[in-house]
MIVOTI-519686 format. One record per atom (N, C-alpha, C): residue number from 1; residue in one letter; atom name; x, y, z. Coordinates in steps of 0.1 Angstrom, whole numbers. Each point is the difference from the previous one (the first is absolute). Example, Ala and Ser with C-alpha at 12.3 -4.5 7.8 and 13.67 -1.06 7.14 Angstrom:
2
<r><seq>1</seq><type>A</type><atom>N</atom><x>132</x><y>-57</y><z>78</z></r>
<r><seq>1</seq><type>A</type><atom>CA</atom><x>-9</x><y>12</y><z>0</z></r>
<r><seq>1</seq><type>A</type><atom>C</atom><x>9</x><y>12</y><z>0</z></r>
<r><seq>2</seq><type>S</type><atom>N</atom><x>-4</x><y>11</y><z>-7</z></r>
<r><seq>2</seq><type>S</type><atom>CA</atom><x>9</x><y>11</y><z>0</z></r>
<r><seq>2</seq><type>S</type><atom>C</atom><x>-8</x><y>11</y><z>8</z></r>
//
This chain:
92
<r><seq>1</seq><type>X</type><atom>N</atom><x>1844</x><y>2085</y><z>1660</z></r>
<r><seq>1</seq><type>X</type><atom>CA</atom><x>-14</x><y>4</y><z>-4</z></r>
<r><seq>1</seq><type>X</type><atom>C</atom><x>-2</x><y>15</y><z>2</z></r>
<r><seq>2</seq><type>X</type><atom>N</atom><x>6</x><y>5</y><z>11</z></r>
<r><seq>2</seq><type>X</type><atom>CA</atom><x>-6</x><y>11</y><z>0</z></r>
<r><seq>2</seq><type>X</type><atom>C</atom><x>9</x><y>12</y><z>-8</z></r>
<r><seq>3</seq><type>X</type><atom>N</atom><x>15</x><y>-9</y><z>-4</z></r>
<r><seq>3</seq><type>X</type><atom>CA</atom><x>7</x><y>11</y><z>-11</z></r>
<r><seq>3</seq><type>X</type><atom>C</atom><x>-9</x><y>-2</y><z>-15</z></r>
<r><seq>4</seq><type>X</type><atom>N</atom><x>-14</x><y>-7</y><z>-4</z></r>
<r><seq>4</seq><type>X</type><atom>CA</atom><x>-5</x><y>1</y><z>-10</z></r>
<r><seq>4</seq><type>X</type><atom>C</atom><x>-9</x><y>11</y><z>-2</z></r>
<r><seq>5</seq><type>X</type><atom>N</atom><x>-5</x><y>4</y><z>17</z></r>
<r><seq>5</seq><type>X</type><atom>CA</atom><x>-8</x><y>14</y><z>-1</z></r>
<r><seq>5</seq><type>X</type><atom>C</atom><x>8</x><y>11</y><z>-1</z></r>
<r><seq>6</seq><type>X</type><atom>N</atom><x>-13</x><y>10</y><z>-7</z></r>
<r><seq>6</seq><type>X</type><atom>CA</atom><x>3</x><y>14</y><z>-4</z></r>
<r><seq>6</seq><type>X</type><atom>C</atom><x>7</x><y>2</y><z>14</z></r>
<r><seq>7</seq><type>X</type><atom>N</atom><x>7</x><y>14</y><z>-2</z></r>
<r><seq>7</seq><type>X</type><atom>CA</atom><x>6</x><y>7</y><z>12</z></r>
<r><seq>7</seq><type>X</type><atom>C</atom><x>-10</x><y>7</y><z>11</z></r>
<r><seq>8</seq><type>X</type><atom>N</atom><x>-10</x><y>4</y><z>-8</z></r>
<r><seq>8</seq><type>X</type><atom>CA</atom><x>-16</x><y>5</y><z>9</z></r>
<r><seq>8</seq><type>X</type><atom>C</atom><x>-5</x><y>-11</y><z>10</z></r>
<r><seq>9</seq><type>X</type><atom>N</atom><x>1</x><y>-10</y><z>-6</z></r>
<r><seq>9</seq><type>X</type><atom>CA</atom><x>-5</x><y>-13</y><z>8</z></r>
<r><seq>9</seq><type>X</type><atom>C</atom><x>11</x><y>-3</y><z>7</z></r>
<r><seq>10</seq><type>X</type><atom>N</atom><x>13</x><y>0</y><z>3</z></r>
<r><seq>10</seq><type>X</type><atom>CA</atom><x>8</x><y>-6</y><z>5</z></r>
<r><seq>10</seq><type>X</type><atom>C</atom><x>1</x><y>10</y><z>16</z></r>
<r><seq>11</seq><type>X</type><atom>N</atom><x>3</x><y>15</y><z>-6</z></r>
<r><seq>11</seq><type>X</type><atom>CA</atom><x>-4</x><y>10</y><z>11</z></r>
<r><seq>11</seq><type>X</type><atom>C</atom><x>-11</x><y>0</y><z>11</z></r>
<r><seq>12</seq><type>X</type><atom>N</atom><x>-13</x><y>-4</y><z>-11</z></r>
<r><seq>12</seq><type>X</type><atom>CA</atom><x>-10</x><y>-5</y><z>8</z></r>
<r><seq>12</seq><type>X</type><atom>C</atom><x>1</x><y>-10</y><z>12</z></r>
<r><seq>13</seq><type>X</type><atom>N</atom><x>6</x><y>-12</y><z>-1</z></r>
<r><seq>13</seq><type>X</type><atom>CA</atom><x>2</x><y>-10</y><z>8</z></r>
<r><seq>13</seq><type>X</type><atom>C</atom><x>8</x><y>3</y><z>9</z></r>
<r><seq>14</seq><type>X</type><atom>N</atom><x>14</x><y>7</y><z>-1</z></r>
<r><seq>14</seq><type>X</type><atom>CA</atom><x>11</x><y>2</y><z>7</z></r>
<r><seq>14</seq><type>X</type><atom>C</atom><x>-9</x><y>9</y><z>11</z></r>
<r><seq>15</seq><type>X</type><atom>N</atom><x>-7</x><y>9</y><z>-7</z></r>
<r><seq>15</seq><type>X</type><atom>CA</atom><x>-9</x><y>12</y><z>13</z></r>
<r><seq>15</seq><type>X</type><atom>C</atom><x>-8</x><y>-6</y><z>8</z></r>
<r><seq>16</seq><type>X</type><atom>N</atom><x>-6</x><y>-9</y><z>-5</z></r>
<r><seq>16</seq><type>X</type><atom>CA</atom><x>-12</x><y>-8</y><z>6</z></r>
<r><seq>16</seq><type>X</type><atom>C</atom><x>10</x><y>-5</y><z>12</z></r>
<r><seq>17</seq><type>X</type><atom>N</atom><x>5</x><y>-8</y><z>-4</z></r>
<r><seq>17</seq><type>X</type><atom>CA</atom><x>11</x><y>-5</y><z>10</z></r>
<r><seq>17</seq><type>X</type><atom>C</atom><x>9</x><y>7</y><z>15</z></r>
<r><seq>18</seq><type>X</type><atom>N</atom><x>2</x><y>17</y><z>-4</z></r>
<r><seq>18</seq><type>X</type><atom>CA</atom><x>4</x><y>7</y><z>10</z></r>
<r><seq>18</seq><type>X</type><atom>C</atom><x>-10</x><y>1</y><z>8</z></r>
<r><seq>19</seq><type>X</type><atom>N</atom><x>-12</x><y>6</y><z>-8</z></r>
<r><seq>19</seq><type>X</type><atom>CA</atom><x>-14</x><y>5</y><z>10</z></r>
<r><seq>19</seq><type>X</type><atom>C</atom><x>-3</x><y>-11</y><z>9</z></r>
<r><seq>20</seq><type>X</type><atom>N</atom><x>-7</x><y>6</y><z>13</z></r>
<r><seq>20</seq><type>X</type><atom>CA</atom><x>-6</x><y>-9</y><z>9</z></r>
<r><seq>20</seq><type>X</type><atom>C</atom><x>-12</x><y>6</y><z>-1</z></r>
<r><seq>21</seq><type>X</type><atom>N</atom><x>-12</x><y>-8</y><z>5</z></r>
<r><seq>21</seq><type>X</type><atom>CA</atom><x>-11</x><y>2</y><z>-4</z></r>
<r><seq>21</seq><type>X</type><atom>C</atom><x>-5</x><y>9</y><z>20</z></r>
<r><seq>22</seq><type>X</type><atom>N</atom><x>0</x><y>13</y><z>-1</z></r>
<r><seq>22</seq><type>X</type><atom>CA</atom><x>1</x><y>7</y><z>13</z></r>
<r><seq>22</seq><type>X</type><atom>C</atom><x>-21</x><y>-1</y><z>4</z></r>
<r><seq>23</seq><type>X</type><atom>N</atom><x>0</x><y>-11</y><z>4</z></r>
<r><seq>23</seq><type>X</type><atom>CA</atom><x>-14</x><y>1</y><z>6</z></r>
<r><seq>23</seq><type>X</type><atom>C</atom><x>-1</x><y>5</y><z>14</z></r>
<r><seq>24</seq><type>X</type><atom>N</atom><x>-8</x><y>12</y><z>0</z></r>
<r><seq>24</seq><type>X</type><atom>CA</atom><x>-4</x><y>11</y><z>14</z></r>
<r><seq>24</seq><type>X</type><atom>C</atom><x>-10</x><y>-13</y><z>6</z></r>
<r><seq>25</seq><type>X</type><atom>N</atom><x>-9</x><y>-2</y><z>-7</z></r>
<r><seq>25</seq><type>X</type><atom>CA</atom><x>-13</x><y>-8</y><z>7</z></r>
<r><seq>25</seq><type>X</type><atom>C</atom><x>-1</x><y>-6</y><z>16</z></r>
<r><seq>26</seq><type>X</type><atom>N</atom><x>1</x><y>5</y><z>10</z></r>
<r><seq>26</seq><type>X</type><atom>CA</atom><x>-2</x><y>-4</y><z>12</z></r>
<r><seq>26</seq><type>X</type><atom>C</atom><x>-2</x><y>-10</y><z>6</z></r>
<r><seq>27</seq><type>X</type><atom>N</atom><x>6</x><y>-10</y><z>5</z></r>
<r><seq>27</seq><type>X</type><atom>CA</atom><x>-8</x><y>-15</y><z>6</z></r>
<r><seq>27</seq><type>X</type><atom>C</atom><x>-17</x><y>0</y><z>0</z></r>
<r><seq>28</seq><type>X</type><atom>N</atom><x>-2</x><y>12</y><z>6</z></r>
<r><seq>28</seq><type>X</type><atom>CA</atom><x>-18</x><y>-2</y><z>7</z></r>
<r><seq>28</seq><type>X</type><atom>C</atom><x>-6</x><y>6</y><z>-10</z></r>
<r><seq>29</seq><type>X</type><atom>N</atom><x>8</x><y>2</y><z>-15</z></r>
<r><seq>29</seq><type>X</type><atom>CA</atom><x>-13</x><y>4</y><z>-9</z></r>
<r><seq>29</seq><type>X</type><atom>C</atom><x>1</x><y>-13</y><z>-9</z></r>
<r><seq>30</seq><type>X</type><atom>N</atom><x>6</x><y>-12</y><z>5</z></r>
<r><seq>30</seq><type>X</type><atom>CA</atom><x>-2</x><y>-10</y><z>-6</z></r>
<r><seq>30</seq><type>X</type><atom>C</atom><x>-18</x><y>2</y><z>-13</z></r>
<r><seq>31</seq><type>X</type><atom>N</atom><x>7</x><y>-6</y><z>-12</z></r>
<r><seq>31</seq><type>X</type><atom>CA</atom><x>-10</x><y>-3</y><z>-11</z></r>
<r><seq>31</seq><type>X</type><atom>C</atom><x>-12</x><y>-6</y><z>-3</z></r>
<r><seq>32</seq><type>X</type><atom>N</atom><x>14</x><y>-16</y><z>10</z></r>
<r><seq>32</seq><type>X</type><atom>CA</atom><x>-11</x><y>-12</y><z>-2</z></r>
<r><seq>32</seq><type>X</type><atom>C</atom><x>-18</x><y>1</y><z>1</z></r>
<r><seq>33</seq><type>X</type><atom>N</atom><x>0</x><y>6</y><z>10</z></r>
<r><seq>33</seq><type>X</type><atom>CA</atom><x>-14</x><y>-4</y><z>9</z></r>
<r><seq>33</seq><type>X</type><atom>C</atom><x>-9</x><y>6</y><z>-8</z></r>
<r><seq>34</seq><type>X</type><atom>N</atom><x>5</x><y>10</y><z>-5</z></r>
<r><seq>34</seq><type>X</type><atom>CA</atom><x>-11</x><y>10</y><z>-13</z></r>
<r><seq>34</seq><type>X</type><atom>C</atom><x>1</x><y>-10</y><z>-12</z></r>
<r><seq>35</seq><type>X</type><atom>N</atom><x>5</x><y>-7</y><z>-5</z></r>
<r><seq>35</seq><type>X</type><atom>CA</atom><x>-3</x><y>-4</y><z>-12</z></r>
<r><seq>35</seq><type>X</type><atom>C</atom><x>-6</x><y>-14</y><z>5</z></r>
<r><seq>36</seq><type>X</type><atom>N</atom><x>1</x><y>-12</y><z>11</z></r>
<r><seq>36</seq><type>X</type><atom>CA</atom><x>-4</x><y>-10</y><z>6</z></r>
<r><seq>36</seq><type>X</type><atom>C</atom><x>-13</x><y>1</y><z>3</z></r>
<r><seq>37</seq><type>X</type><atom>N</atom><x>-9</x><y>-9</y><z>-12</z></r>
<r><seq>37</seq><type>X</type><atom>CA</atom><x>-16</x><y>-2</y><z>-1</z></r>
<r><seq>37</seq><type>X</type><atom>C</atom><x>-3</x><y>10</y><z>-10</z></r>
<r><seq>38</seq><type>X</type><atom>N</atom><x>6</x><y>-1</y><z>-12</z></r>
<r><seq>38</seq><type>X</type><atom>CA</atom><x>-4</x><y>10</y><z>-8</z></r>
<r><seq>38</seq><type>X</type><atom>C</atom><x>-4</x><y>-4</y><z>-8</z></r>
<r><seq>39</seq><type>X</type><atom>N</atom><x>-11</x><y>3</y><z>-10</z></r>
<r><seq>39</seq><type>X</type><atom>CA</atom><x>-8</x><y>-6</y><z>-9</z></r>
<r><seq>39</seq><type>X</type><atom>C</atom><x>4</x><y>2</y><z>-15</z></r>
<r><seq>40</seq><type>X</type><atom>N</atom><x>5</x><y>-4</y><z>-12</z></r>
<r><seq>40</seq><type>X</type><atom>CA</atom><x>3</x><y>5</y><z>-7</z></r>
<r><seq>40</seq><type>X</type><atom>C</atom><x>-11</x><y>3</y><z>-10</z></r>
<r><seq>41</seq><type>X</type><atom>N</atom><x>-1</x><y>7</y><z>-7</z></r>
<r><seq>41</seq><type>X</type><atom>CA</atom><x>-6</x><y>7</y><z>-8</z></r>
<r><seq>41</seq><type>X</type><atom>C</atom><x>-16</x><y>4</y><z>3</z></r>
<r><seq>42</seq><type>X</type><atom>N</atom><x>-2</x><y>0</y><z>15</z></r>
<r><seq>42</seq><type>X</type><atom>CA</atom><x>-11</x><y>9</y><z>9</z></r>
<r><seq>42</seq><type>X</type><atom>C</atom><x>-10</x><y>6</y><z>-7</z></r>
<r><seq>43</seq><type>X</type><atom>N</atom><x>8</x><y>11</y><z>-6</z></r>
<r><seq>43</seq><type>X</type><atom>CA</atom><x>-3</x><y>14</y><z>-5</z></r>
<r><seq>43</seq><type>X</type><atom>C</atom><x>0</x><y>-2</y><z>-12</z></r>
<r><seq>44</seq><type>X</type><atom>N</atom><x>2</x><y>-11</y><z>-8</z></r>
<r><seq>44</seq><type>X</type><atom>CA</atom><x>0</x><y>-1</y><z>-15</z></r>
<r><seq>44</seq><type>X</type><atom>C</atom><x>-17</x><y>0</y><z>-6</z></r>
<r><seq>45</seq><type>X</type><atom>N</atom><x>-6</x><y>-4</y><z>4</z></r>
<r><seq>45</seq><type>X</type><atom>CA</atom><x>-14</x><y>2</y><z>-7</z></r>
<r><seq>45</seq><type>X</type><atom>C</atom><x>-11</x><y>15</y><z>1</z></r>
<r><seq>46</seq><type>X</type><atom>N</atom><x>8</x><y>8</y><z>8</z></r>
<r><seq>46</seq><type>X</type><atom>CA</atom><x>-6</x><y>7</y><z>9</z></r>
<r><seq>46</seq><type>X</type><atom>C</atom><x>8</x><y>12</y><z>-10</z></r>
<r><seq>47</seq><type>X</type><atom>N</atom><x>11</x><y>-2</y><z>-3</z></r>
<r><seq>47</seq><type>X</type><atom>CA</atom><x>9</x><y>13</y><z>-7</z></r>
<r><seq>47</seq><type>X</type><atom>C</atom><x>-5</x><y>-1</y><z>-19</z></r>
<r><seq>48</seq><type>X</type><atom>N</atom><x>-3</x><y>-15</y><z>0</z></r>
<r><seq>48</seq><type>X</type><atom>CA</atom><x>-6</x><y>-2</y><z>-16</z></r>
<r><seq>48</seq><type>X</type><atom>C</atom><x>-11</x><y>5</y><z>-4</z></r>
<r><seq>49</seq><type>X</type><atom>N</atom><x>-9</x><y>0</y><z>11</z></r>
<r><seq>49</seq><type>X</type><atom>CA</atom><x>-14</x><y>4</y><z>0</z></r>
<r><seq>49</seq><type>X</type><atom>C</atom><x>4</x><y>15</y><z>-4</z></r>
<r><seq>50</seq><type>X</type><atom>N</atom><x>5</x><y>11</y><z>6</z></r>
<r><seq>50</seq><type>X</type><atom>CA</atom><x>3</x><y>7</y><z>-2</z></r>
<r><seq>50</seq><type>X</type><atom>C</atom><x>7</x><y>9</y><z>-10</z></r>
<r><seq>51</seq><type>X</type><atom>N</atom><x>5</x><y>-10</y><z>-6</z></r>
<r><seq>51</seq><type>X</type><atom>CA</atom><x>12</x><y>6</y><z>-10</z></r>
<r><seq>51</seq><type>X</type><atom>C</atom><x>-3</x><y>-4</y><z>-11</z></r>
<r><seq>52</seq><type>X</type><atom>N</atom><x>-1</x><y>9</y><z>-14</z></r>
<r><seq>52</seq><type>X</type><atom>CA</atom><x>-6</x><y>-9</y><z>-9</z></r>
<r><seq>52</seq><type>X</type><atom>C</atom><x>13</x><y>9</y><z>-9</z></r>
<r><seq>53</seq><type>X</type><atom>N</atom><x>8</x><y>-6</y><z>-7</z></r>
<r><seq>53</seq><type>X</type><atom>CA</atom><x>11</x><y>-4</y><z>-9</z></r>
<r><seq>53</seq><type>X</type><atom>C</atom><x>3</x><y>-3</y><z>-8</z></r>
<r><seq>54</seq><type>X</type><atom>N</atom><x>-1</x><y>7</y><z>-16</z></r>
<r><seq>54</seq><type>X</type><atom>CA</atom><x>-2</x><y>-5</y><z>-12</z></r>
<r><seq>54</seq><type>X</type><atom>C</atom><x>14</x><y>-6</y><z>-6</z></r>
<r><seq>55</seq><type>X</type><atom>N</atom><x>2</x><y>-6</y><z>-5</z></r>
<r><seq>55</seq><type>X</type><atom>CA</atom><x>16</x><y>4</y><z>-8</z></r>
<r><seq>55</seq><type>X</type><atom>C</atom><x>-4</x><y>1</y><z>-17</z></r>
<r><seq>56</seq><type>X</type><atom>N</atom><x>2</x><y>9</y><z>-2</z></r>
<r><seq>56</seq><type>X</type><atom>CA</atom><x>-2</x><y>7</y><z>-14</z></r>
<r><seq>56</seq><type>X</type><atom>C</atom><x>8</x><y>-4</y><z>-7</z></r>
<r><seq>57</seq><type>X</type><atom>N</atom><x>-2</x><y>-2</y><z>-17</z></r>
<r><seq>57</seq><type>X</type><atom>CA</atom><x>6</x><y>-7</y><z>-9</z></r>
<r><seq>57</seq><type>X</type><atom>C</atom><x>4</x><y>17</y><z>-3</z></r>
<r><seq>58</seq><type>X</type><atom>N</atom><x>15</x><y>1</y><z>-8</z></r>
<r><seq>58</seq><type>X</type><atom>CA</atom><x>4</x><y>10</y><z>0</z></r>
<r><seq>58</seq><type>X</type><atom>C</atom><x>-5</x><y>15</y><z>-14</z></r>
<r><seq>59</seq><type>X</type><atom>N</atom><x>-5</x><y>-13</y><z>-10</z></r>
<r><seq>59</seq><type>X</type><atom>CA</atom><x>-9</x><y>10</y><z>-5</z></r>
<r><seq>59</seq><type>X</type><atom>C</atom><x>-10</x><y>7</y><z>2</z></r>
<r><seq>60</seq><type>X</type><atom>N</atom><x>-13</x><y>-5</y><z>12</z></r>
<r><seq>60</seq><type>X</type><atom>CA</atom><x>-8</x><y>6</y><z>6</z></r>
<r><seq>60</seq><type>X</type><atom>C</atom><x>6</x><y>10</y><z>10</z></r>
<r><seq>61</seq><type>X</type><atom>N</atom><x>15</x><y>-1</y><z>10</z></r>
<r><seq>61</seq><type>X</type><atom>CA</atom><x>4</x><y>7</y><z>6</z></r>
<r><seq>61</seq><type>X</type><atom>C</atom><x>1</x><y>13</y><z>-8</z></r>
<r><seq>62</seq><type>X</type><atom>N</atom><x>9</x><y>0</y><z>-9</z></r>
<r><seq>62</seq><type>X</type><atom>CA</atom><x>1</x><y>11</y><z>-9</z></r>
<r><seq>62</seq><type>X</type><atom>C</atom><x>-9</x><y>6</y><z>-3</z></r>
<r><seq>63</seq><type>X</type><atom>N</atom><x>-16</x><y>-2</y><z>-4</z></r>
<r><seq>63</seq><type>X</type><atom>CA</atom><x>-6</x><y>6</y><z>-3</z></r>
<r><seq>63</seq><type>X</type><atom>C</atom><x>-8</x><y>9</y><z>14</z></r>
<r><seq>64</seq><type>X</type><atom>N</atom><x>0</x><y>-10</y><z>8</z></r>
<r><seq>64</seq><type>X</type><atom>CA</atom><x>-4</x><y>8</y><z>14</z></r>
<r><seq>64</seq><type>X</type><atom>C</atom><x>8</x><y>1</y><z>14</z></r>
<r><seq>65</seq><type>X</type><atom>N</atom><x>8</x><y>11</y><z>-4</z></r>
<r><seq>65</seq><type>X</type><atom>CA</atom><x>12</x><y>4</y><z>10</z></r>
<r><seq>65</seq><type>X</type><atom>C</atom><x>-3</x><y>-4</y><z>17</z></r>
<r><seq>66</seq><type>X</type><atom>N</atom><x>-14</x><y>7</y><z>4</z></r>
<r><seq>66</seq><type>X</type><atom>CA</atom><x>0</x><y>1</y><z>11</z></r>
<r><seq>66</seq><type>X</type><atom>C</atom><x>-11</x><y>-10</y><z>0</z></r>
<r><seq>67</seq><type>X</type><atom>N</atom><x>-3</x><y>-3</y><z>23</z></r>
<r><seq>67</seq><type>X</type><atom>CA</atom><x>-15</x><y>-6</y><z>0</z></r>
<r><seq>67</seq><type>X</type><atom>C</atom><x>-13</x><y>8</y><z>-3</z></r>
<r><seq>68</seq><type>X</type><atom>N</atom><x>2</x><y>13</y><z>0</z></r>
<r><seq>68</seq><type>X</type><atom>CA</atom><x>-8</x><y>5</y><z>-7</z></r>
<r><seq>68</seq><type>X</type><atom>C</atom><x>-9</x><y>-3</y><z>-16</z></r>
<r><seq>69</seq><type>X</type><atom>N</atom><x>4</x><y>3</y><z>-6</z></r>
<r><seq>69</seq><type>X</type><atom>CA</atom><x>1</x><y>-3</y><z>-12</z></r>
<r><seq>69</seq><type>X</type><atom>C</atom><x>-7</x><y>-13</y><z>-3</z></r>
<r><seq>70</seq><type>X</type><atom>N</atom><x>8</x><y>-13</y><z>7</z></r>
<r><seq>70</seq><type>X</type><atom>CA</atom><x>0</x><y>-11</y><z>-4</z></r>
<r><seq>70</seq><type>X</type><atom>C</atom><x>-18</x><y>-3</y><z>7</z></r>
<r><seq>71</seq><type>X</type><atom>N</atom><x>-1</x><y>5</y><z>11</z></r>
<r><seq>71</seq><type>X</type><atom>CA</atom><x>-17</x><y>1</y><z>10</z></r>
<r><seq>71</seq><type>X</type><atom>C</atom><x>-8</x><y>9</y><z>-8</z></r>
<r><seq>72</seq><type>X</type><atom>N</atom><x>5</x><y>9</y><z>-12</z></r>
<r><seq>72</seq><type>X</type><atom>CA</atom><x>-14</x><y>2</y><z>-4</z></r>
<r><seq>72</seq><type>X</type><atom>C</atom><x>-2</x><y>-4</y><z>-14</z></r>
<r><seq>73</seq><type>X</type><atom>N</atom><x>8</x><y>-9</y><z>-3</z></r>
<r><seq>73</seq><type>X</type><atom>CA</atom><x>0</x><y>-6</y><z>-13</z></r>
<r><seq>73</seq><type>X</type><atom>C</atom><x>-10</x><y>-16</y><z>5</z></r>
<r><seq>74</seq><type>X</type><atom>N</atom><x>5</x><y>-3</y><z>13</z></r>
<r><seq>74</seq><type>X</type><atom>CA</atom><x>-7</x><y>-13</y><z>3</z></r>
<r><seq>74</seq><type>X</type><atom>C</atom><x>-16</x><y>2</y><z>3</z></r>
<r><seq>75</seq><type>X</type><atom>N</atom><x>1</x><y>15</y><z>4</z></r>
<r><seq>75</seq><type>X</type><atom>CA</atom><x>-15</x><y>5</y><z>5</z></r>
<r><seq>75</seq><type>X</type><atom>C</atom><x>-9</x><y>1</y><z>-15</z></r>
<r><seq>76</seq><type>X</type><atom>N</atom><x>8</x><y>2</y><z>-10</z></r>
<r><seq>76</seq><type>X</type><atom>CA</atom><x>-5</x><y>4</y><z>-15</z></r>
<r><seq>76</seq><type>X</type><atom>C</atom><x>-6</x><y>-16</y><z>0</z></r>
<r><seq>77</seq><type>X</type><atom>N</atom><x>11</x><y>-6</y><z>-2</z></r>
<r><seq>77</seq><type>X</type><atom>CA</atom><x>-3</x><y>-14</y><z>-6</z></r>
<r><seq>77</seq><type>X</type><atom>C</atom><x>-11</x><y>-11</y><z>8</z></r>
<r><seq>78</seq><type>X</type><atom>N</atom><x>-3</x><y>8</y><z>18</z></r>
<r><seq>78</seq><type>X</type><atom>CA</atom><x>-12</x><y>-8</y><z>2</z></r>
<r><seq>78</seq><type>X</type><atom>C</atom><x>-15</x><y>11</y><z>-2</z></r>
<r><seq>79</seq><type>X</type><atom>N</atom><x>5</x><y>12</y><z>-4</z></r>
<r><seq>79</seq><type>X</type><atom>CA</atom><x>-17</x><y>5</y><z>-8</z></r>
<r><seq>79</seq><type>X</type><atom>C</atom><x>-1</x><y>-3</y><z>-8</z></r>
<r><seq>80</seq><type>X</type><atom>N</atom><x>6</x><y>-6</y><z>-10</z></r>
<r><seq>80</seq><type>X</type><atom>CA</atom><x>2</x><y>-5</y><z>-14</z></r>
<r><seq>80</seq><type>X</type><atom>C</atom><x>-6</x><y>-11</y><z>1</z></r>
<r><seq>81</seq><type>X</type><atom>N</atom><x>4</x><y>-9</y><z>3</z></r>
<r><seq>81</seq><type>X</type><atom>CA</atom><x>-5</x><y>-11</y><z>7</z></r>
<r><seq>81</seq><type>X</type><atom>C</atom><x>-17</x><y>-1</y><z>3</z></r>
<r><seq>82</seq><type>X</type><atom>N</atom><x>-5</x><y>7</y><z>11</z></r>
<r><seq>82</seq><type>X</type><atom>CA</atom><x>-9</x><y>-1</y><z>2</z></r>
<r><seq>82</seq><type>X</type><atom>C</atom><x>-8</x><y>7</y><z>-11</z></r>
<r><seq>83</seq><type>X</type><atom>N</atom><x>6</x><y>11</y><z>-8</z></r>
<r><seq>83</seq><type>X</type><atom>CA</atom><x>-9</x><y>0</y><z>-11</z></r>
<r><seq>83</seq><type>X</type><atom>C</atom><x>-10</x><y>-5</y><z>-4</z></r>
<r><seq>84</seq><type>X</type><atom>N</atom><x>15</x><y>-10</y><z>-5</z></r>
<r><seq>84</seq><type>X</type><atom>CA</atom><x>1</x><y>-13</y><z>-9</z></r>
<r><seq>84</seq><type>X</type><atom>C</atom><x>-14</x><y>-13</y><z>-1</z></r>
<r><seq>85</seq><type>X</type><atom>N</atom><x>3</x><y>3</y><z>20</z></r>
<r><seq>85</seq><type>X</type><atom>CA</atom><x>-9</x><y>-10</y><z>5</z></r>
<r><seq>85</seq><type>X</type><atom>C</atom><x>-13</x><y>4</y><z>0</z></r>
<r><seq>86</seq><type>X</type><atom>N</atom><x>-4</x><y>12</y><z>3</z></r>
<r><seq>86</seq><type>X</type><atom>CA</atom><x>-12</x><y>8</y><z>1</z></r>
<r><seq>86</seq><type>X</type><atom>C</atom><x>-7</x><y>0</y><z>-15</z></r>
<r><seq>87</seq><type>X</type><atom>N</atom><x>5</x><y>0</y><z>-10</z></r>
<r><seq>87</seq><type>X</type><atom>CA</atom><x>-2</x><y>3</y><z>-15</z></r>
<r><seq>87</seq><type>X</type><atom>C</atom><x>-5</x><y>-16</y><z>-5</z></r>
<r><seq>88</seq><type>X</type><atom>N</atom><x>8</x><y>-12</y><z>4</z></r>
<r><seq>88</seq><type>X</type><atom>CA</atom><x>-2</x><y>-14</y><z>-2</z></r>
<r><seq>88</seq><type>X</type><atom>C</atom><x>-13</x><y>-2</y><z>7</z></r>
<r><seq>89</seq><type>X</type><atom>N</atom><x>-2</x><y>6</y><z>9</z></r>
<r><seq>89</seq><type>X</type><atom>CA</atom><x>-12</x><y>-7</y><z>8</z></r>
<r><seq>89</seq><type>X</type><atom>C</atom><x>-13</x><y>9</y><z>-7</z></r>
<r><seq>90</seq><type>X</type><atom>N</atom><x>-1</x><y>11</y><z>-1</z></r>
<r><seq>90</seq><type>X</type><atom>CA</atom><x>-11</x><y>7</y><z>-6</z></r>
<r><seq>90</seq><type>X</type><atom>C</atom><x>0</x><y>0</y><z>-14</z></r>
<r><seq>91</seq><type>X</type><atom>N</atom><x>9</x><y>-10</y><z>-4</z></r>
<r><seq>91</seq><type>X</type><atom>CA</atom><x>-4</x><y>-4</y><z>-18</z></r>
<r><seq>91</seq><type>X</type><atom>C</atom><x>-9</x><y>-17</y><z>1</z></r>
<r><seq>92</seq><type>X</type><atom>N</atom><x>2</x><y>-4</y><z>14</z></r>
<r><seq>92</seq><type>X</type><atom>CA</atom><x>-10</x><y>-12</y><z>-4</z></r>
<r><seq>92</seq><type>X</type><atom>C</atom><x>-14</x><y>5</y><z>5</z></r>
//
């Protein structure tokens, strides 16, 4: 099996195999006790709230390189907006 792998891959294994994995880590800085009672995803609603993250379709990228750009095109489009709104309500 392993004469069907590239030679890159074969070297890879053979090296894996010499190396020992040299852990310094000290008995008394044992891990465990820091990760034991740990809550997973704690900090997940707390980092969402915070981060707001578009993913752009790549023709709108294009046209607006930076977040610059793309913040005052969205600033345009909610004066526009309220225009819009302002104009509908004082025509009834």
């Amino acid at each position: 099996m392993l004469a069907d792998q590239p030679p890159w891959f074969q070297n890879c294994l053979v090296a894996r195999k010499k190396t020992e994995i040299n852990d310094e880590l000290r008995p008394e800085h044992d891990m465990k006790p820091l990760l034991k009672g740990g809550i997973r995803g704690k900090y997940t609603a707390r980092y969402r709230a915070g981060t707001n993250l578009m993913l752009l379709e790549p023709e709108v990228a294009k046209a607006f390189p930076n977040e610059k750009d793309v913040n005052e095109a969205l600033k345009l489009v909610i004066k526009l907006k309220q225009v819009q709104e302002n104009a509908s309500q004082n025509a009834k």
